[in-house]
C-alpha positions as protocol buffer text, in pm:
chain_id: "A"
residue {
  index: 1
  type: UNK
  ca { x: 8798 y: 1859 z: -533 }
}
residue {
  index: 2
  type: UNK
  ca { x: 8889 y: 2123 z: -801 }
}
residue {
  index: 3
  type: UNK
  ca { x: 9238 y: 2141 z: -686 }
}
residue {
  index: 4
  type: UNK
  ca { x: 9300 y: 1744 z: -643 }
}
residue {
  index: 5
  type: UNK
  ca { x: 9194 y: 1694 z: -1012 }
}
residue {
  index: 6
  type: UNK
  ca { x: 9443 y: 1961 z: -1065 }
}
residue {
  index: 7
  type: UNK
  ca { x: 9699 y: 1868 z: -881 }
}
residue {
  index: 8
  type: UNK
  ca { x: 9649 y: 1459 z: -1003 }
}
residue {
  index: 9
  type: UNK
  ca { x: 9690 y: 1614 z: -1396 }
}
residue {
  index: 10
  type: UNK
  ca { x: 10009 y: 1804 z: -1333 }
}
residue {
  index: 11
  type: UNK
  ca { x: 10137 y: 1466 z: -1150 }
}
residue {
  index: 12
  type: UNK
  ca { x: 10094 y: 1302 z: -1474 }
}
residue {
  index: 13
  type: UNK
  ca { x: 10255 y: 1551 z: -1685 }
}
residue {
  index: 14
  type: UNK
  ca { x: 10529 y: 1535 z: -1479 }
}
residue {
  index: 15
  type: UNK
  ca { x: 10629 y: 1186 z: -1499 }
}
residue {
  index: 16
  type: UNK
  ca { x: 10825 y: 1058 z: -1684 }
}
residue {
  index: 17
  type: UNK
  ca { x: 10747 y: 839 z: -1965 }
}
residue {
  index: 18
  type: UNK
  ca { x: 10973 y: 538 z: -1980 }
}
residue {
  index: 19
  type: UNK
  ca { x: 11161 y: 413 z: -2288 }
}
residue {
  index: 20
  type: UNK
  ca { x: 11081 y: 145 z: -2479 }
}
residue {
  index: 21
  type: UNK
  ca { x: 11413 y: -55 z: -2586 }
}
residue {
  index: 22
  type: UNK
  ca { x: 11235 y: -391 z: -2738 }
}
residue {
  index: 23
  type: UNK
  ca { x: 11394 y: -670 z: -2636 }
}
residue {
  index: 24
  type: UNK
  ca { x: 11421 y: -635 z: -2300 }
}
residue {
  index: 25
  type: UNK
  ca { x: 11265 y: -369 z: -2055 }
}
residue {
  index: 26
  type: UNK
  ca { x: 10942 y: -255 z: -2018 }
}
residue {
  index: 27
  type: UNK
  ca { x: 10645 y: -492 z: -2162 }
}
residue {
  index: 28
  type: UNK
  ca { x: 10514 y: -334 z: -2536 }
}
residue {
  index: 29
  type: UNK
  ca { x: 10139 y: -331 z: -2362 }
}
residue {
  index: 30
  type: UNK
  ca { x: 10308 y: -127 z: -2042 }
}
residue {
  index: 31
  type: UNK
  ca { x: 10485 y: 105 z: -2276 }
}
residue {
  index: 32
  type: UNK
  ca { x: 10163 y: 190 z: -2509 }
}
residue {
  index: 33
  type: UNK
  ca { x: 9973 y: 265 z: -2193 }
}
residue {
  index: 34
  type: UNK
  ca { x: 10213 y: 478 z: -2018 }
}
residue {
  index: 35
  type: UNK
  ca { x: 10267 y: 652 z: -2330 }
}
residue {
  index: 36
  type: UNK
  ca { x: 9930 y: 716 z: -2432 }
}
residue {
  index: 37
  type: UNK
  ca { x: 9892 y: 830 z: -2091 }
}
residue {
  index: 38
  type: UNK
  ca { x: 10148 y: 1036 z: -2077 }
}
residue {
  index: 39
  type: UNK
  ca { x: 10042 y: 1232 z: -2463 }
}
residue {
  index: 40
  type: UNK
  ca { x: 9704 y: 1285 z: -2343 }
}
residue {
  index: 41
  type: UNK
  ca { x: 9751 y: 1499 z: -2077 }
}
residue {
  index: 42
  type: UNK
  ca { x: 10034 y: 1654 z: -2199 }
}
residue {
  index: 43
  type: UNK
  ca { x: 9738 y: 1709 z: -2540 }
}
residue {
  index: 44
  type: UNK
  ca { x: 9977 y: 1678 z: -2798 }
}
residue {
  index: 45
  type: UNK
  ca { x: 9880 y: 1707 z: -3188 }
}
residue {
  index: 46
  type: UNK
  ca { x: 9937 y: 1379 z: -3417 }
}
residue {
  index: 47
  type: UNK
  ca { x: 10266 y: 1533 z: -3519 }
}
residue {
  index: 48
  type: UNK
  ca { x: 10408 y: 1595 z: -3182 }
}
residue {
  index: 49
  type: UNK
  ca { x: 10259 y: 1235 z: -3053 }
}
residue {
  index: 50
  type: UNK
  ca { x: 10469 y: 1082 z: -3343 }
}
residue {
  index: 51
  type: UNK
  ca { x: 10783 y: 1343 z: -3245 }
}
residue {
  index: 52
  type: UNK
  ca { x: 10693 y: 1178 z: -2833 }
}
residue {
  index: 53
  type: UNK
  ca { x: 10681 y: 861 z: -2961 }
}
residue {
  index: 54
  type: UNK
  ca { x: 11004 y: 830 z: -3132 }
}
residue {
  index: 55
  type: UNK
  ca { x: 11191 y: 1028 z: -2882 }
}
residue {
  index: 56
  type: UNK
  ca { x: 11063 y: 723 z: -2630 }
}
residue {
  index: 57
  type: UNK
  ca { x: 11229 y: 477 z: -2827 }
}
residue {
  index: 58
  type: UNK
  ca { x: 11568 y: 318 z: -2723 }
}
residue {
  index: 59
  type: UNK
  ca { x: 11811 y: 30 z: -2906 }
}
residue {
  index: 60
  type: UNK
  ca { x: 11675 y: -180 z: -3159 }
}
residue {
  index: 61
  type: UNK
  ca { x: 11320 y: -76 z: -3121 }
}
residue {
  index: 62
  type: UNK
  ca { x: 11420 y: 240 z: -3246 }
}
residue {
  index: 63
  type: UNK
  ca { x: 11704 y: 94 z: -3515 }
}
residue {
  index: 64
  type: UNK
  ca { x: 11411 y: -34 z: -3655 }
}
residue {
  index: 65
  type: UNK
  ca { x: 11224 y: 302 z: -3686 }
}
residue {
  index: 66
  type: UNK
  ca { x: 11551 y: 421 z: -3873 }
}
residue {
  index: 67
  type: UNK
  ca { x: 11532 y: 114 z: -4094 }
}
residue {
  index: 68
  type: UNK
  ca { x: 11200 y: 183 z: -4188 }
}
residue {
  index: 69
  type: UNK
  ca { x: 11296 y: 560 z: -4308 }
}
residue {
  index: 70
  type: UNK
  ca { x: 11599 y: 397 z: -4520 }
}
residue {
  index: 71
  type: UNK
  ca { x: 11346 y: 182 z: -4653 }
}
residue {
  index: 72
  type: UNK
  ca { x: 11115 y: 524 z: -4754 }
}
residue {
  index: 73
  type: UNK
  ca { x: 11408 y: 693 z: -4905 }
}
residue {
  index: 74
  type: UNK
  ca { x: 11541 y: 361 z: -5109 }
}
residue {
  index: 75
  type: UNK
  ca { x: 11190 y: 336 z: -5262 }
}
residue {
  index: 76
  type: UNK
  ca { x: 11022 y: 662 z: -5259 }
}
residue {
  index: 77
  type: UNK
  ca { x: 10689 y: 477 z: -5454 }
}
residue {
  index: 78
  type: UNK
  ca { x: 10599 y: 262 z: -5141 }
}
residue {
  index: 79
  type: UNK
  ca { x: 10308 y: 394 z: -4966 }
}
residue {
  index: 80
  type: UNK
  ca { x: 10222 y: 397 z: -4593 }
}
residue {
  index: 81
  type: UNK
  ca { x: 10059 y: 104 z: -4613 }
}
residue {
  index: 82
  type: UNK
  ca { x: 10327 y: -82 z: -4776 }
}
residue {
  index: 83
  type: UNK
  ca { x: 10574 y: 44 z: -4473 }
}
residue {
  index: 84
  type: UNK
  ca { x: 10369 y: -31 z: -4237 }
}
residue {
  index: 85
  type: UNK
  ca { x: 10311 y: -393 z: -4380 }
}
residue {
  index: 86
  type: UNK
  ca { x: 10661 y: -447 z: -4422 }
}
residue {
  index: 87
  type: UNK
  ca { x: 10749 y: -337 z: -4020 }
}
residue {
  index: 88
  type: UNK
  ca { x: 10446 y: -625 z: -3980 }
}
residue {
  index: 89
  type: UNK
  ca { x: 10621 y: -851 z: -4104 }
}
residue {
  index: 90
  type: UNK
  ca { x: 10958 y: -783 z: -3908 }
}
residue {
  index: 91
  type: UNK
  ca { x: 10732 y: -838 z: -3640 }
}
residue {
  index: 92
  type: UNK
  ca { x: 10602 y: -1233 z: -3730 }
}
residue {
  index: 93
  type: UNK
  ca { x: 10964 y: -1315 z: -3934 }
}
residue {
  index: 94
  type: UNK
  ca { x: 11230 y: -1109 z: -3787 }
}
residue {
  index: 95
  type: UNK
  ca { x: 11425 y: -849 z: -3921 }
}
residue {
  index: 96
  type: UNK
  ca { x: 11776 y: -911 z: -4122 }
}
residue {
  index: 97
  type: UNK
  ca { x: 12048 y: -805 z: -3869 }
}
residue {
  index: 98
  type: UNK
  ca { x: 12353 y: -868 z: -4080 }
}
residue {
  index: 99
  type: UNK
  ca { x: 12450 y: -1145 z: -4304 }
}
residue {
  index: 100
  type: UNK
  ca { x: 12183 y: -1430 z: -4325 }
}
residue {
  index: 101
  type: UNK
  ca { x: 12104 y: -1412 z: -3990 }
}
residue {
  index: 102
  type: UNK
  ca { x: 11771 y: -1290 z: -3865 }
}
residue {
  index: 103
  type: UNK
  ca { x: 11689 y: -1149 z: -3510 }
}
residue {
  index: 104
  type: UNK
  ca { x: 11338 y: -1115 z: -3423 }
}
residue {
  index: 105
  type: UNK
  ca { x: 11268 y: -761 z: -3288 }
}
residue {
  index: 106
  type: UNK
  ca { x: 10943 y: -608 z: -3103 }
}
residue {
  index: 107
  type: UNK
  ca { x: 10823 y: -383 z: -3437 }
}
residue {
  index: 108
  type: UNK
  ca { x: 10696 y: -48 z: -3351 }
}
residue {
  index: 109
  type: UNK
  ca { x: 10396 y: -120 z: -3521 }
}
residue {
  index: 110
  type: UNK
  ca { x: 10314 y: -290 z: -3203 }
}
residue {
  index: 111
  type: UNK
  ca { x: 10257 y: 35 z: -3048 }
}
residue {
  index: 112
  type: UNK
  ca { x: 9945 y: 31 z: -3294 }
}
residue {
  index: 113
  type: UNK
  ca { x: 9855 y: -303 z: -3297 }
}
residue {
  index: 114
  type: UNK
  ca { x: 9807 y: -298 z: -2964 }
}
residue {
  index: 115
  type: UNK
  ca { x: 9625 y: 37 z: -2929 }
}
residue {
  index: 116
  type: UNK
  ca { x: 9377 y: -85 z: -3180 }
}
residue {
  index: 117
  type: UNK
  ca { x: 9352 y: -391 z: -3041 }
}
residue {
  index: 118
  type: UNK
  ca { x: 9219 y: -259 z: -2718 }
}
residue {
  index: 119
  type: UNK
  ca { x: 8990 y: -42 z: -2846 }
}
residue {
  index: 120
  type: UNK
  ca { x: 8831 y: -323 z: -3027 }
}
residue {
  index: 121
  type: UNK
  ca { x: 8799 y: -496 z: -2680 }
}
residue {
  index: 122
  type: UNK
  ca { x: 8586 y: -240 z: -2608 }
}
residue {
  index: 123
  type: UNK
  ca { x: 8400 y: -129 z: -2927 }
}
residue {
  index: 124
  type: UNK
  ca { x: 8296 y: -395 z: -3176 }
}
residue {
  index: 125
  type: UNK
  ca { x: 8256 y: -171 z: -3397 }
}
residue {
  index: 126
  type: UNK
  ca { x: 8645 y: -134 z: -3523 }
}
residue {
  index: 127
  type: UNK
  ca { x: 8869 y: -304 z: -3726 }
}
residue {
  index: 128
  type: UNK
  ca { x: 9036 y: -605 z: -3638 }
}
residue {
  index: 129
  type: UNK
  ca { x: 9357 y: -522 z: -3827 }
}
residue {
  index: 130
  type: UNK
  ca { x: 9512 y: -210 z: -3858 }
}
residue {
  index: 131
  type: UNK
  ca { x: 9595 y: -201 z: -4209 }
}
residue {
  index: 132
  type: UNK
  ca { x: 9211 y: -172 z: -4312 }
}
residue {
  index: 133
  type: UNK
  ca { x: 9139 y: 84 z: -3998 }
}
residue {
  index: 134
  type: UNK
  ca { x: 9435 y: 295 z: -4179 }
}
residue {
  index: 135
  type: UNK
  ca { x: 9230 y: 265 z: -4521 }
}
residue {
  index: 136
  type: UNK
  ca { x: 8931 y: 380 z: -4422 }
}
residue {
  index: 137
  type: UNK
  ca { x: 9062 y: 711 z: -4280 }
}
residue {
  index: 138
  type: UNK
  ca { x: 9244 y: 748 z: -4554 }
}
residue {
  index: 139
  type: UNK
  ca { x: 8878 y: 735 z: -4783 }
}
residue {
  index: 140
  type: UNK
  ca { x: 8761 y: 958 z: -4562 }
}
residue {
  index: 141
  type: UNK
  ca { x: 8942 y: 1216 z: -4552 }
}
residue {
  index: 142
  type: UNK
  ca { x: 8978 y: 1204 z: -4967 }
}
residue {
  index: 143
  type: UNK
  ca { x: 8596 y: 1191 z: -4935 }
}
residue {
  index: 144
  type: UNK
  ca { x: 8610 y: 1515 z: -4755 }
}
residue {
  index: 145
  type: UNK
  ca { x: 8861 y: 1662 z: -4963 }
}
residue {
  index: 146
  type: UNK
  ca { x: 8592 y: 1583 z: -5254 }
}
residue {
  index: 147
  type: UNK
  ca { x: 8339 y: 1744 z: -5099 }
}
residue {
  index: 148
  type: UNK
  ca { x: 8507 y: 2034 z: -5000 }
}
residue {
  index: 149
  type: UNK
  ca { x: 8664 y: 2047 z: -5346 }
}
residue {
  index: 150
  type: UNK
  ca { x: 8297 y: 2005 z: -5519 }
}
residue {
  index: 151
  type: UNK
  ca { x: 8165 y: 2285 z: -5290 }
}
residue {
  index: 152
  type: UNK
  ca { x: 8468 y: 2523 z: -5444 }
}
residue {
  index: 153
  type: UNK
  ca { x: 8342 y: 2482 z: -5763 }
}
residue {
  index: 154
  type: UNK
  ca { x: 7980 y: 2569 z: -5678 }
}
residue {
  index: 155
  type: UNK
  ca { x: 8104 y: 2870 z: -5537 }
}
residue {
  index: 156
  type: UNK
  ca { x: 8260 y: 2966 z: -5819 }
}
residue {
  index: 157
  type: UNK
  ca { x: 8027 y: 2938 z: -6112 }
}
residue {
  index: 158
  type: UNK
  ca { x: 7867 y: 3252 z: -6255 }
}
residue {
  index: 159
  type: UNK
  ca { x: 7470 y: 3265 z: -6145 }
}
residue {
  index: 160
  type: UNK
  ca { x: 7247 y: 3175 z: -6401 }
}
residue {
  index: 161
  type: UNK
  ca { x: 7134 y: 3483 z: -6652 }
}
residue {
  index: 162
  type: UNK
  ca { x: 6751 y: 3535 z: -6634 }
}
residue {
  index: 163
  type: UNK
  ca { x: 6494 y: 3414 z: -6949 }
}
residue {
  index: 164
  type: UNK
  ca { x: 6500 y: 3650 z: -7201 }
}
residue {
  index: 165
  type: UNK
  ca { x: 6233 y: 3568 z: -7460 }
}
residue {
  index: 166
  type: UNK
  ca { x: 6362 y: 3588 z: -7844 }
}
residue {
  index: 167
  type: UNK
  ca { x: 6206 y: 3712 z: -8132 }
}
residue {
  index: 168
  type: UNK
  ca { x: 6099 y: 3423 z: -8351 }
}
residue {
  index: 169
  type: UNK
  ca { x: 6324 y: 3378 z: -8648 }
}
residue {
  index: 170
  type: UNK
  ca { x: 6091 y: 3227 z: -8892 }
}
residue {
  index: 171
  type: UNK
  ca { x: 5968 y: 3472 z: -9143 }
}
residue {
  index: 172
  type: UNK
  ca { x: 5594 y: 3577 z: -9181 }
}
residue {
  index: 173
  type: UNK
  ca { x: 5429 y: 3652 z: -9521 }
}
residue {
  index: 174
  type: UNK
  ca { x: 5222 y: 3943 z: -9487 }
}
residue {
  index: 175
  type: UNK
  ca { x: 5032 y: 3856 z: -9813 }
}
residue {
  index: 176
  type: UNK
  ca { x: 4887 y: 3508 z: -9712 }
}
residue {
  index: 177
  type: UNK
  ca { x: 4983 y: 3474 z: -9295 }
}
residue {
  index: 178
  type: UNK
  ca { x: 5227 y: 3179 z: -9368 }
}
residue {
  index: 179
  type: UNK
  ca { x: 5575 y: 3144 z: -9264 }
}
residue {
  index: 180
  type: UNK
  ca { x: 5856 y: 3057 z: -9469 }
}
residue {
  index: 181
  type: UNK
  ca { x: 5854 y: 3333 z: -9726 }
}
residue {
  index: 182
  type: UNK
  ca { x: 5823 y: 3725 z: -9801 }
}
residue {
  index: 183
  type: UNK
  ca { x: 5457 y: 3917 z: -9941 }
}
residue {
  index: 184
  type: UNK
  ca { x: 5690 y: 4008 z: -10264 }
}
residue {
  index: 185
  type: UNK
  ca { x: 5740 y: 3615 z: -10337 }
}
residue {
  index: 186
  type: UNK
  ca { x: 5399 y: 3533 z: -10244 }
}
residue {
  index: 187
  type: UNK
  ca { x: 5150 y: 3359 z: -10519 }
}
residue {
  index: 188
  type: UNK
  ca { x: 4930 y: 3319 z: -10284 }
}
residue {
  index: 189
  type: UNK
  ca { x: 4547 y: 3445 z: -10200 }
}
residue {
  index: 190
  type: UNK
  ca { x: 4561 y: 3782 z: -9985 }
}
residue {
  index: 191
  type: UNK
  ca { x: 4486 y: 3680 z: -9630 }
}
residue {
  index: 192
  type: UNK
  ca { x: 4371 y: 3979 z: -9419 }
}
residue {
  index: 193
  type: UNK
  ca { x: 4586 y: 4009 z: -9089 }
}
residue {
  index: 194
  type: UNK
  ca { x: 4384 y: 3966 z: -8775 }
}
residue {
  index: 195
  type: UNK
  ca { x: 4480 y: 4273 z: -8656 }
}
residue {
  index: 196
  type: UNK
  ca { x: 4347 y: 4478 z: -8911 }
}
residue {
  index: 197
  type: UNK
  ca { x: 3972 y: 4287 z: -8903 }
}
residue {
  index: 198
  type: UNK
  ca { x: 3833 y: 4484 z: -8663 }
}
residue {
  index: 199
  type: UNK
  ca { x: 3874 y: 4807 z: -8848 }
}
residue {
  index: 200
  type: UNK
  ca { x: 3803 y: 4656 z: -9160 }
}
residue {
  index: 201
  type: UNK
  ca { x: 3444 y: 4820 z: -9321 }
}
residue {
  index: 202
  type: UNK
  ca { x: 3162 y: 4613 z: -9451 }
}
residue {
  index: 203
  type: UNK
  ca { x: 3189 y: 4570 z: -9848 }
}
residue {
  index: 204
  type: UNK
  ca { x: 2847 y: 4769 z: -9905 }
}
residue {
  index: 205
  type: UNK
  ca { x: 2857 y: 5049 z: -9698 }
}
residue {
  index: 206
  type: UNK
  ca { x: 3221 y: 5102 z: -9881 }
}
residue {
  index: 207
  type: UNK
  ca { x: 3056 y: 5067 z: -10210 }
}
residue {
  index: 208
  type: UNK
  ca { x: 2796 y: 5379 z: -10066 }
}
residue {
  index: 209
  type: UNK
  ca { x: 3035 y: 5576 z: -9949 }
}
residue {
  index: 210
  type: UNK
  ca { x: 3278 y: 5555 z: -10275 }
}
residue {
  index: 211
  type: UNK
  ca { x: 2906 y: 5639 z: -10475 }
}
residue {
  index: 212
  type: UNK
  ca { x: 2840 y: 5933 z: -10283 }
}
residue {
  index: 213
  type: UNK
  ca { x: 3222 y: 6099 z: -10284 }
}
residue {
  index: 214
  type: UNK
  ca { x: 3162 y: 6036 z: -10680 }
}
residue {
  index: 215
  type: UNK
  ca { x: 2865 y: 6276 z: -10683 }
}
């Protein structure tokens, strides 16, 4: 069993992927499938599946392709989505093929369209056109940027210095127990500090004792 699932996966990376020309040929939905097919088991990354896809192109299909890129370097502001609206509309108007004339031609963004068509055929859960699918992994990604950004920054603040408790800053009068002011510009009534009342002694055993150091 082992080896016939083996042997059925290198039969598939062996054959050969047919080109797409556009107007005549192979059918667009044929095409996506084989291709598809064909970059799975080969498991190419999203740069080499573009690099597959464009190699797979033949005639105007892929004229168009190079008309897009002229397009990029005549305007180097438009975005993805812009190119890839424009090619949409090639697709439902035509594409200018000399002069005033127009010749409609099979856009490569039918490769797309009809990718994420299917896959809406079988999960409702997609979107119906491919210009807002495009948009929302665009978010996220920047979303993940943002958080990866955001968790940077955590990283790389200092850790907070521990509570140290200051002195207080308002002055004390020793004279009177009030802040604001110094004993030596104090008019006020001598307070005694509560630190010193426990040693303090009793007025008439001071009064005795002063009596008998007189005698």
């Amino acid at each position: 069993m082992r080896m016939t699932m083996l042997k059925m996966k290198m039969g598939i990376r062996e054959r050969k992927c047919p080109l797409f020309r556009g107007a005549y040929g192979i059918r667009i939905e044929e095409w996506v499938e084989e291709v598809w097919a064909s970059m799975q088991a080969r498991h190419l990354g999203p740069l080499d599946q573009a690099y597959f896809i464009f190699d797979h192109l033949e005639g105007v299909a892929k004229d168009e392709i190079r008309e897009l890129k002229r397009l990029v370097r005549d305007d180097v502001a438009l975005s993805l989505l812009d190119v890839r609206a424009e090619a949409i509309r090639w697709e439902l108007e035509g594409k200018p093929n000399g002069g005033d004339q127009w010749n409609s031609v099979p856009s490569f963004c039918a490769v797309q369209n009809s990718r994420v068509q299917g896959q809406v055929a079988h999960s409702p859960t997609l979107s119906t056109t491919p210009q807002l699918a495009e948009l929302v992994a665009m978010m996220k990604k920047q979303q993940d940027q943002i958080n990866q950004l955001s968790q940077n920054l955590l990283q790389m603040q200092p850790p907070p210095l521990p509570h140290r408790f200051s002195r207080p800053s308002t002055v004390i009068c020793r004279r009177c127990q009030q802040p604001g002011h110094y004993a030596r510009e104090c008019d006020n009534e001598r307070v005694p500090s509560q630190s010193n009342n426990f040693v303090r002694t009793p007025p008439a055993v001071d009064s005795t004792i002063s009596q008998q150091a007189e005698n």
